[in-house]
VOKOL-283629 format. One line per field, with one value per residue (C-alpha): residue number from 1; residue in one letter; y, z, x. Coordinates in pm, whole numbers, plus 50000, padded with zeros to 5 digits. Last residue first. Example, Ala and Ser with C-alpha at 12.3 -4.5 7.8 and 13.67 -1.06 7.14 Angstrom:
2
zavex = c(2:1)
roro = c(S:A)
Y = c(49894:49550)
Z = c(50714:50780)
X = c(51367:51230)
***
This chain:
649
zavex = c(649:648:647:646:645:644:643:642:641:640:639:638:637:636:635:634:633:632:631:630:629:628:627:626:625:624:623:622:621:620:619:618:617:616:615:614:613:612:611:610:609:608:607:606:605:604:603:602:601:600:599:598:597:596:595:594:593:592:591:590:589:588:587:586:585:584:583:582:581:580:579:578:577:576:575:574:573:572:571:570:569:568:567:566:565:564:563:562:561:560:559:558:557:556:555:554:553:552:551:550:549:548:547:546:545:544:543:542:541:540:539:538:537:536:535:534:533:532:531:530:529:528:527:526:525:524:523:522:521:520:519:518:517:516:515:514:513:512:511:510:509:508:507:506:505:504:503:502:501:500:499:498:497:496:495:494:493:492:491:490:489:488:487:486:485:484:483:482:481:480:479:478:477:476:475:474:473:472:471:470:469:468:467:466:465:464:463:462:461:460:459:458:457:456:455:454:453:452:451:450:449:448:447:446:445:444:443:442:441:440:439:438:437:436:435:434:433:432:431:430:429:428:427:426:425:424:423:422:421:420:419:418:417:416:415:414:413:412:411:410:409:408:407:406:405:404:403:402:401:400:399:398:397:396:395:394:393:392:391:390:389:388:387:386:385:384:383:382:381:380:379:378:377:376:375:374:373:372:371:370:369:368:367:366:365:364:363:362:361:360:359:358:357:356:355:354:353:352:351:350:349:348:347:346:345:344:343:342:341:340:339:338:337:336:335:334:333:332:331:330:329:328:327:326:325:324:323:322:321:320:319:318:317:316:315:314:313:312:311:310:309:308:307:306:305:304:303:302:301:300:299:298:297:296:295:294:293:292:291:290:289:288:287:286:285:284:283:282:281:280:279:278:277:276:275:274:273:272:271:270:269:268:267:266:265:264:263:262:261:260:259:258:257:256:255:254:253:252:251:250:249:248:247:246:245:244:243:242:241:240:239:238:237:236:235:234:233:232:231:230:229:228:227:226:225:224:223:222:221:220:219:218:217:216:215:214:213:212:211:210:209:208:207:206:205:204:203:202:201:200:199:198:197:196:195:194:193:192:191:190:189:188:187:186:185:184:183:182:181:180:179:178:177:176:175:174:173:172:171:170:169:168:167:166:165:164:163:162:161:160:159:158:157:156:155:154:153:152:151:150:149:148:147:146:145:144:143:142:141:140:139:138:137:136:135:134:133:132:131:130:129:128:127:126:125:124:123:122:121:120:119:118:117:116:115:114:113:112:111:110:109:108:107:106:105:104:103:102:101:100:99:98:97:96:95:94:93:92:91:90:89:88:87:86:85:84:83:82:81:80:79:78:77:76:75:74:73:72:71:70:69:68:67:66:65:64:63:62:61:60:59:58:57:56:55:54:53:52:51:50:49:48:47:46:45:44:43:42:41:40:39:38:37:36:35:34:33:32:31:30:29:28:27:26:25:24:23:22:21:20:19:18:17:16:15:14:13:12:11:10:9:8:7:6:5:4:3:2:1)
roro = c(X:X:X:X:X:X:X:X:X:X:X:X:X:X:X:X:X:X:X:X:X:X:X:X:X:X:X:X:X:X:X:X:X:X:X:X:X:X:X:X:X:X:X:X:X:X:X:X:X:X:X:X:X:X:X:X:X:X:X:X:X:X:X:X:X:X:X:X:X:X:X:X:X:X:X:X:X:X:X:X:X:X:X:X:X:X:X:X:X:X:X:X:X:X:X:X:X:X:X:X:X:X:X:X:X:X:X:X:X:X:X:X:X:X:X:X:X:X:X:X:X:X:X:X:X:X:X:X:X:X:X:X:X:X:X:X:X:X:X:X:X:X:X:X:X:X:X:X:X:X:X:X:X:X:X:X:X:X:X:X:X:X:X:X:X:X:X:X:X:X:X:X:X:X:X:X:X:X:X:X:X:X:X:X:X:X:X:X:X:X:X:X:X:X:X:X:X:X:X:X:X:X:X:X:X:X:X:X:X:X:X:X:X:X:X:X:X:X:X:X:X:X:X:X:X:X:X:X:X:X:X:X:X:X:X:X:X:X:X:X:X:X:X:X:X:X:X:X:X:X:X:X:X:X:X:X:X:X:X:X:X:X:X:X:X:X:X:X:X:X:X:X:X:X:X:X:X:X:X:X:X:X:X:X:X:X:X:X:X:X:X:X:X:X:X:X:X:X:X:X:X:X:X:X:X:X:X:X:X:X:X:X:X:X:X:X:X:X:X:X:X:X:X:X:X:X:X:X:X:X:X:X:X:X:X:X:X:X:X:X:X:X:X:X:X:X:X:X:X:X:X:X:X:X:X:X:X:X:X:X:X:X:X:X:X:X:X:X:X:X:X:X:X:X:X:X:X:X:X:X:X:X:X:X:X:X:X:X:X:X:X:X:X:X:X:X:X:X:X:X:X:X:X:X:X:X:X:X:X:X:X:X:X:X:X:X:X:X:X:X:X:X:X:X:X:X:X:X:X:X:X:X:X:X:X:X:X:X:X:X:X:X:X:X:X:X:X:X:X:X:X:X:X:X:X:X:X:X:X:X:X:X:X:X:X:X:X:X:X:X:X:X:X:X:X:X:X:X:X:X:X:X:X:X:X:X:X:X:X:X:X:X:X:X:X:X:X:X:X:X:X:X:X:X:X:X:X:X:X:X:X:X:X:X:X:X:X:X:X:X:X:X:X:X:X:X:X:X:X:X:X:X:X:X:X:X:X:X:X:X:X:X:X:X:X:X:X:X:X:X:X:X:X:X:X:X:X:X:X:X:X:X:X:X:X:X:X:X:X:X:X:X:X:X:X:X:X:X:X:X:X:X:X:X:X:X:X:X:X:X:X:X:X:X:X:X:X:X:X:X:X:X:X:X:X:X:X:X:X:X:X:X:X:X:X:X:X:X:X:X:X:X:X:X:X:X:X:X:X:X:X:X:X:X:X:X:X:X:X:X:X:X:X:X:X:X:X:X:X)
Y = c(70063:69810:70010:70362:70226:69889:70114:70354:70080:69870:70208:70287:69940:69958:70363:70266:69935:70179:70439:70208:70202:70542:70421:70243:69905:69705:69493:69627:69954:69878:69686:70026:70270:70018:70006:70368:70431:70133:70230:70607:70457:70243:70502:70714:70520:70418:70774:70891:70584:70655:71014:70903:70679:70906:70814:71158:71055:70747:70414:70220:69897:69798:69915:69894:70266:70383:70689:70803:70804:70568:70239:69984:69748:69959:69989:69615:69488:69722:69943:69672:69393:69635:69730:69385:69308:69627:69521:69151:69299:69508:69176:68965:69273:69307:68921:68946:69181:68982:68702:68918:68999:68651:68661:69027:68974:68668:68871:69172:68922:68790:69096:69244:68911:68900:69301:69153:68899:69095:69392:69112:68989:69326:69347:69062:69124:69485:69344:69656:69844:70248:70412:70099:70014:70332:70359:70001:70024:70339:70163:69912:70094:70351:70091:69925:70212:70302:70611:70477:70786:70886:70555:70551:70916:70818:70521:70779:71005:70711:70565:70954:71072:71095:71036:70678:70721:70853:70635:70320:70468:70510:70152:70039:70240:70110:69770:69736:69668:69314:69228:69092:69116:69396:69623:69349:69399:69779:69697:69482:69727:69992:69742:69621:69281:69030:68729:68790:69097:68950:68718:69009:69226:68882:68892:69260:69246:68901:69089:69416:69224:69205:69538:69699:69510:69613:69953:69944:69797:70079:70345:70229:70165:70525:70670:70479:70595:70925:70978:70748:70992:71329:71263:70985:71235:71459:71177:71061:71472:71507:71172:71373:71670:71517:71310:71651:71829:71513:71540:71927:71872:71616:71865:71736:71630:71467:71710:71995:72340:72397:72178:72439:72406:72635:72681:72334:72374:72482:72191:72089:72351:72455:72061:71955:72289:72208:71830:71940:72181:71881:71657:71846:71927:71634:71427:71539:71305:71048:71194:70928:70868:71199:71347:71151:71207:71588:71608:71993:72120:71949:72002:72383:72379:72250:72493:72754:72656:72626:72970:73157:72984:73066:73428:73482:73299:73571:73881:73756:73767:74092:74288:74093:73832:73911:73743:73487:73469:73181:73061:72802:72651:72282:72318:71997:72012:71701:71532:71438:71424:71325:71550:71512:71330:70953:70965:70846:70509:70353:70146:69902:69953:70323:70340:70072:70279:70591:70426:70277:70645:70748:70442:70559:70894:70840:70521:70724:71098:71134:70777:70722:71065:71112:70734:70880:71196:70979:70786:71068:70979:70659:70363:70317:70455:70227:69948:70156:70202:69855:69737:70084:69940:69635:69741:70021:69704:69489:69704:69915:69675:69368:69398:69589:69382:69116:69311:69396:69040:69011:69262:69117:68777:68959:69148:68813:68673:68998:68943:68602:68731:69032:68816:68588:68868:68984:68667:68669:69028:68940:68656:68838:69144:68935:68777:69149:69210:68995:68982:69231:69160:69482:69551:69174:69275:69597:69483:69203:69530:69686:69400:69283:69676:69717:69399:69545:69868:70200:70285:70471:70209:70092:70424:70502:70112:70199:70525:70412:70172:70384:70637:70950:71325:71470:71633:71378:71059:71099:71261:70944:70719:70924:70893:70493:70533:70751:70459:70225:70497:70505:70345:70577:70922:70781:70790:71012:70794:70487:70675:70785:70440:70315:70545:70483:70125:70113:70172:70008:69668:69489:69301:69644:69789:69497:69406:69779:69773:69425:69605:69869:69705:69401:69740:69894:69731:69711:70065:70161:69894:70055:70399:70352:70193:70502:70723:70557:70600:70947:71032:70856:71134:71406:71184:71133:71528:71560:71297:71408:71783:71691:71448:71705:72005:71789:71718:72076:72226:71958:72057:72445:72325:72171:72435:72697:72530:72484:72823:72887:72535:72510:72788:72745:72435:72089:71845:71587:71460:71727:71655:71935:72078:72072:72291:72510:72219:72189:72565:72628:72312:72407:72723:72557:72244:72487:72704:72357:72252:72545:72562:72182:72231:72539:72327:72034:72264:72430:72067:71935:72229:72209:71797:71895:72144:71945:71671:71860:71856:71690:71374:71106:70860:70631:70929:71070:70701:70701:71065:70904:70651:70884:71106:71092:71173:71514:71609:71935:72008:71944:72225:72484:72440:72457:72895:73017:72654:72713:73041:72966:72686:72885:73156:72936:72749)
Z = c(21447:21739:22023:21968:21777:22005:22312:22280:22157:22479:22694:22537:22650:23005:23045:22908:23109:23430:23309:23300:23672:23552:23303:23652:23579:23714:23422:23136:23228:23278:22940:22753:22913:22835:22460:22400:22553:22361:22044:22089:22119:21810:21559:21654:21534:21259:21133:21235:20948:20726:20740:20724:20472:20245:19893:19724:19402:19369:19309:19012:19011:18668:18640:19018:19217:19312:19136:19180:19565:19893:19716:19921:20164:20467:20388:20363:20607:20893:20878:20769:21009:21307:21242:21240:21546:21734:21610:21732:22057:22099:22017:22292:22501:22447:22523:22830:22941:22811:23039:23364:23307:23433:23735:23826:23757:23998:24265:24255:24275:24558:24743:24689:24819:25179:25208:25229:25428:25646:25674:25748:25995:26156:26165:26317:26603:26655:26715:26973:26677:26605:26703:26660:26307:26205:26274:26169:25799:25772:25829:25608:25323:25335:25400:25099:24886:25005:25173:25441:25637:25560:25672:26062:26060:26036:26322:26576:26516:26569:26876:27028:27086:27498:27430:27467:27168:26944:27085:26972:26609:26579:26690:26396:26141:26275:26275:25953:25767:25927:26178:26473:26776:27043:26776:26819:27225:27130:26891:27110:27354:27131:27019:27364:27545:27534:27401:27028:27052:27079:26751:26534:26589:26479:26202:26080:26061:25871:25577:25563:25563:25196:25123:25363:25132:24823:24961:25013:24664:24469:24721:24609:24273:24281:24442:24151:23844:23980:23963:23644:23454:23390:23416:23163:22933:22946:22852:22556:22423:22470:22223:21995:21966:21820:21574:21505:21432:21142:20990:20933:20801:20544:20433:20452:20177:20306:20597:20264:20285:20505:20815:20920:21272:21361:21751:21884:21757:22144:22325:22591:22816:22834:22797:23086:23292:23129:23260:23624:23676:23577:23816:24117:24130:23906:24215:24360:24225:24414:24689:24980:24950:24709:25071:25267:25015:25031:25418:25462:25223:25291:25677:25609:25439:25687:25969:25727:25746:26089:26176:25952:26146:26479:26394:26296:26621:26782:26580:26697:27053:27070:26917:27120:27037:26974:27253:27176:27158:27250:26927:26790:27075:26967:26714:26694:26506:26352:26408:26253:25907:25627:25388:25060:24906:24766:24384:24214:24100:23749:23543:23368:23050:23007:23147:22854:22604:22690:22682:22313:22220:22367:22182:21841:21925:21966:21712:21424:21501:21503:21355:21079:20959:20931:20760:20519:20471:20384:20081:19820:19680:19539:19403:19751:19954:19794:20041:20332:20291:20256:20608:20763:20708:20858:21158:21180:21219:21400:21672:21671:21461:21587:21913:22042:21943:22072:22414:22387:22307:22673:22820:22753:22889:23239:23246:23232:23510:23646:23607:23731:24081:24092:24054:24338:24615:24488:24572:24926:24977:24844:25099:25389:25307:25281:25636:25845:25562:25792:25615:25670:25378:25225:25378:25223:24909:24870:24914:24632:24405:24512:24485:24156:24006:24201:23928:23665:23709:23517:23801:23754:23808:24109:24257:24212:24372:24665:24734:24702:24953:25172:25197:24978:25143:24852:25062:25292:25121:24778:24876:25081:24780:24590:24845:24783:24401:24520:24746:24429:24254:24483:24809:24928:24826:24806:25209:25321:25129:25339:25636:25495:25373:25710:25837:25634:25709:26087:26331:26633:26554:26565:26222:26040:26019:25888:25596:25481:25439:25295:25021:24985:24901:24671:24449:24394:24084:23992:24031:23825:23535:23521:23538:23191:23100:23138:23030:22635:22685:22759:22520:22211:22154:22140:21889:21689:21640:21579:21292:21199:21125:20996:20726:20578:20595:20411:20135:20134:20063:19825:19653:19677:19558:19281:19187:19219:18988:18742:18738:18336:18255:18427:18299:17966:18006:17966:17639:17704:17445:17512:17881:18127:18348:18638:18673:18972:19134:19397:19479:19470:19673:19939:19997:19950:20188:20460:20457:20458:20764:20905:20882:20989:21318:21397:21313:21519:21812:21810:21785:22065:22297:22188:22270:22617:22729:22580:22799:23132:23257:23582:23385:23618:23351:23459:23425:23093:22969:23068:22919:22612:22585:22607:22326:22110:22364:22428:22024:22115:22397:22147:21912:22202:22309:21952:21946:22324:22430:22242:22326:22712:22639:22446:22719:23038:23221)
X = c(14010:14052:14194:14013:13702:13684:13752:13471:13246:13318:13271:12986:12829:12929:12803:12441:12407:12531:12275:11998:11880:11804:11547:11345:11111:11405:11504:11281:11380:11732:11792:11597:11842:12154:12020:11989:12354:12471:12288:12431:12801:12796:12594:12881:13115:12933:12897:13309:13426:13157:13299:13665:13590:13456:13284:13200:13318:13129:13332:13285:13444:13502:13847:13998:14003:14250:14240:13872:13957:13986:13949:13759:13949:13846:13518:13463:13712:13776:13442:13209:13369:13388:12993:12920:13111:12930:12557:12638:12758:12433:12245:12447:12379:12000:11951:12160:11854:11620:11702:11817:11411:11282:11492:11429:11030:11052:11242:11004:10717:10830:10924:10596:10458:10671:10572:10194:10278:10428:10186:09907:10130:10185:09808:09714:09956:09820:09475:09421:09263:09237:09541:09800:09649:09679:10065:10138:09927:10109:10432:10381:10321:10575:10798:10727:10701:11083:11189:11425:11481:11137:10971:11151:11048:10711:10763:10914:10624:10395:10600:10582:10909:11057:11405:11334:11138:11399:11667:11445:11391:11743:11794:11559:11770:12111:11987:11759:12097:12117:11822:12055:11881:11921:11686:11415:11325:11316:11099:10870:10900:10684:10450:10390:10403:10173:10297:10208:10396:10687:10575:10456:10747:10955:10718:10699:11123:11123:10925:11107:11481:11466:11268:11614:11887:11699:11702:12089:12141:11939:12104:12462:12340:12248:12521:12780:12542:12500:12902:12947:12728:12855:13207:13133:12959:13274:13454:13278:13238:13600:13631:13370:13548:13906:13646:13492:13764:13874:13535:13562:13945:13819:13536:13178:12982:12670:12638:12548:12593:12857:12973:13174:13341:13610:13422:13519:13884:13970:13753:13984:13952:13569:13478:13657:13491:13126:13242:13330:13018:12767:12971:12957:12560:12509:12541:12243:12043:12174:11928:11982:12412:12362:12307:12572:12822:12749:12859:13019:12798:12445:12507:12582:12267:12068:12214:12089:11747:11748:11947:11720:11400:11613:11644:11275:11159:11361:11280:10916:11037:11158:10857:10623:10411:10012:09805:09581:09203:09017:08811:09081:09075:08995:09265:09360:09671:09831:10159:10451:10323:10558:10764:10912:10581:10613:10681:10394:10319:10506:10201:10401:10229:10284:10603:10727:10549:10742:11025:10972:10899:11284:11442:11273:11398:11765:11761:11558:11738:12095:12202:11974:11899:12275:12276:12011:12238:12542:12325:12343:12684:12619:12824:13031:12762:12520:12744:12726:12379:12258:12466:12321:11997:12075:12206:11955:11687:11882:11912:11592:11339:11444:11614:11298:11025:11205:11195:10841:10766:10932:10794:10440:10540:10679:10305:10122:10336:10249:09940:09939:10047:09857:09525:09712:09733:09419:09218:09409:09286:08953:08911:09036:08804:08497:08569:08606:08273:08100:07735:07455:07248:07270:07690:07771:07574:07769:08099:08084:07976:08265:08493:08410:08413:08761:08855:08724:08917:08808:08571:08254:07966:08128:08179:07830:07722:07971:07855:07472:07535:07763:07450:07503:07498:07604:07958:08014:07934:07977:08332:08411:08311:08541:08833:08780:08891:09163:09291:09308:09511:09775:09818:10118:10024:09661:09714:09432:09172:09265:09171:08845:08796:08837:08586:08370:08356:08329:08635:08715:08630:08997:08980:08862:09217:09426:09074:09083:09500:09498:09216:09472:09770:09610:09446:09705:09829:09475:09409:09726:09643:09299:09384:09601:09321:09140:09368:09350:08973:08970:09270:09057:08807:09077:09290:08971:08945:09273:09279:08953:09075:09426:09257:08975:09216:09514:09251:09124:09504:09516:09249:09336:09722:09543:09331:09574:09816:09582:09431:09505:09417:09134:08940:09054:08820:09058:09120:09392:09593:09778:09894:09776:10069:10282:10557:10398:10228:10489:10548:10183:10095:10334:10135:09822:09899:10050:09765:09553:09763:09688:09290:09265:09535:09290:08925:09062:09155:08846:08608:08841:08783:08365:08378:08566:08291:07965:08186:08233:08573:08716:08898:08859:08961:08632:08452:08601:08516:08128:08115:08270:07942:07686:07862:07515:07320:07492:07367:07199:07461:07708:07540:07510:07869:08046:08129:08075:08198:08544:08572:08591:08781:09031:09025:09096:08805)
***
């Protein structure tokens, strides 16, 4: 508990204790949210911070209100104490300082009460994505007998890094069981009372009247794997529709939208002098941060699992004789182990330097390394007029020169960006297509291992037996594996390496469900074709949301190319036919005096190149579920405004 908690429950606890009934329903949704904080101790935080945001928006309300209110006054005809009309300021600004109190302090306050519930579902769609992974997980490892049901969810437990949320549900039934001493009855019924998923909720309380009555649960698990397997087929069918109102939604109010409004504001422009700052407002803030909450949403919906962890476990420690006592290492030998530790680190970084395409080949990341350094040095030497900018007073009115520096800026700017970008954007389609490649081959992979196996011979030759076939881009990785064991590797440590190299949540799946399966059932076979079917759906369903996406995606162009065209037409042909000064202009045509082409001119350009960066980001989230896979959207459609300005204009 930090110190505004702690002062929070010394001031509010007592009273929410005295109302905890009250709140019955909110301590069911901090459970199902998993949020590890007492309620009388999360009401009293939320009762603070709604009492602070209150107090200063009604210093800000007052203090505004006396500026405001200043030069308002009590009509004649009205008759008012003397009281009132010599404090009339301060009693408005006081009642509006009140006012703002009343609505910051229940906005907050409802804002704290709706976080539990809003994490909750966002739980819920994580758990049921999940959820068809870890239940064909429990049913591979209890076909062969060797391990009971705790067990399994122990061992499911230990992989929420790869099974997500659905496997942290199951780690609470462990904790129930191990640490409060519950049976795996009352476990299950707990942990069925607590979850945020409806469909965990089925299984769980399925579960628990097979274990009552003694039922095969071996059977019960194959069913409800198969039932999930086609409940996380029609949701994402459901999912695909939702994206694609979202994508409408998206065309209409941030493409068209802006379009439209800057359509309206170029044409007051001509008979108004105030509009410019409205377009400012327009271009360097509503699309940028609209696009950036419209993101956020998209994540929020489609549920994006944790990154898997930079190291995997070769092996684990025993420690059986950790009471025998060991003798100290000598002086020598401890500089030694010292000097091969430096050695070993350092040997990895020479191998990072004198190979960086084969480490932004896996981390594309990386990338920015070399191009970050080469744009700030592009920008250092071709940016000499950057510092004699002076916007002045007012963005609405700047000087010709000013506009004209900035349009010599802003083409630097382009470039430098495209420095920045086209690097990562090349190593990460080259990673994005390679992994693709890999998920694609996944599937056949499990089920030739599956069919060697089948007559009798051993995991570990049956791979060996597979890397002499042809298996496409799995080859090199699969015969890597094979050196690794004939050099004397365990299969399991062999197989974990196997998944790093590749790094995919795919693999990472199947080759946990492998390694367990091969310590604790002799049903290998069953298992590998449980891991390929399962693979064989993810694959699926990743193809059907590609197809049905590649819709809305050529949907966002054709609208970005509409908002380019119309933007050519109103620079070229509207604004470009207007008079340029009070002197040109045609008698009855009023033109305002502060009318700048130039500036229009420099506004829609740059209104052109942030939509199609905003737009490419949004067209590969939608398409792949990843903003990055974005960038090469992003880069395509600045380009064509870069080159319609430049060539065009």
């Amino acid at each position: 508990m930090n110190v505004v908690a702690s002062t929070a429950y010394r001031i509010f606890g007592r009273g929410v204790r005295e109302r905890s009934e009250k709140h019955r329903k909110l301590r069911t949704k901090m459970r199902k949210a998993r949020i590890p904080v007492p309620i009388d101790q999360y009401l009293s935080s939320a009762y603070l911070y709604s009492l602070t945001a209150g107090l200063a928006a009604a210093i800000a309300g007052i203090y505004t209100g006396l500026h405001i209110f200043d030069y308002v006054s009590i009509p004649s005809d009205i008759t008012a104490p003397p009281f009132v009309e010599v404090y009339l300021t301060e009693l408005l600004s006081s009642a509006a300082g009140l006012l703002l109190f009343t609505l910051v302090f229940y906005i907050t306050y409802f804002v704290f009460t709706a976080i539990p519930a809003t994490k909750a579902n966002v739980r819920k769609s994580f758990i049921d994505q999940s959820l068809p992974h870890a239940t064909a997980y429990l049913y591979a490892l209890s076909r062969g007998g060797g391990m009971n049901l705790f067990e399994i969810f122990k061992s499911l437990s230990s992989y929420a890094h790869v099974y997500g949320a659905a496997a942290e549900e199951f780690g609470y039934i462990v904790k129930d069981m191990e640490y409060f001493g519950h049976d795996l009855i009352t476990a299950l019924r707990t942990a069925s009372e607590r979850t945020a998923s409806v469909q965990l909720k089925d299984f769980l309380d399925g579960l628990v009247s097979i274990v009552s009555s003694g039922g095969d649960v071996t059977a019960y698990l194959k069913s409800k794997t198969n039932q999930h397997r086609s409940a996380a087929t029609r949701e994402q069918r459901n999912f695909l529709e939702t994206l694609g109102i979202l994508a409408e939604v998206y065309i209409s109010v941030f493409v068209v939208g802006p379009l439209f409004m800057m359509t309206i504001l170029a044409v007051l422009g001509l008979v108004s002098s105030g509009t410019t700052i409205i377009l400012y407002v327009l271009v360097y803030a509503i699309i940028p941060f609209g696009t950036v909450l419209f993101l956020i949403l998209l994540s929020m919906i489609s549920g994006e699992s944790k990154a898997p962890p930079r190291t995997y476990v070769a092996e684990k420690e025993l420690n059986v004789f950790y009471d025998v006592r060991v003798k100290p290492p000598s002086e020598e030998y401890a500089k030694l182990i010292k000097r091969i530790r430096f050695y070993k680190k350092l040997s990895g970084l020479l191998d990072a330097l004198t190979h960086p395409l084969r480490l932004m080949r896996y981390k594309p990341a990386y990338a920015f390394l070399i191009s970050i350094p080469l744009a700030i040095a592009y920008l250092a030497t071709h940016t000499h007029g950057l510092g004699q900018l002076n916007i002045g007073t007012s963005i609405g009115l700047m000087r010709a020169e000013t506009i004209e520096t900035v349009t010599s800026v802003d083409d630097v700017i382009f470039v430098a960006a495209l420095l920045i970008l086209i690097p990562f954007i090349i190593f990460y389609e080259l990673r994005s297509i390679r992994i693709r490649k890999i998920e694609d081959q996944i599937p056949e992979f499990l089920k030739r291992l599956a069919s060697i196996n089948a007559a009798g011979i051993l995991l570990v030759d049956a791979i060996a037996m597979v890397a002499k076939s042809k298996i496409g881009i799995l080859h090199s990785d699969v015969k890597r594996m094979v050196e690794d064991v004939s050099w004397g590797t365990n299969l399991v440590v062999a197989l974990k390496k196997f998944e790093y190299r590749i790094r995919t949540g795919m693999t990472s799946r199947v080759i946990t469900l492998i390694v367990k399966a091969s310590e604790s059932t002799s049903d290998v076979r069953s298992v590998l074709n449980i891991a390929a079917t399962d693979a064989d759906v993810q694959k699926q369903m990743k193809t059907e949301r590609s197809a049905e996406m590649f819709v809305y995606v050529f949907i966002i162009y054709i609208a970005f190319f509409v908002f380019l065209f119309t933007v050519y037409i109103l620079v070229v042909y509207f604004l470009g036919a207007m008079p340029q000064s009070m002197d040109e202009a045609v008698e009855g045509l009023p033109i305002a005096s502060g009318f700048d082409m130039a500036e229009y001119t420099m506004l829609f350009f740059h209104a052109a190149l942030i939509q199609g960066f905003c737009s490419g980001l949004v067209a590969g989230k939608m398409g792949s579920g990843h903003v990055a896979a974005g960038l090469k959207h992003s880069v395509i459609l600045m380009l064509v405004s870069y080159g319609v300005f430049t060539i065009l204009i």
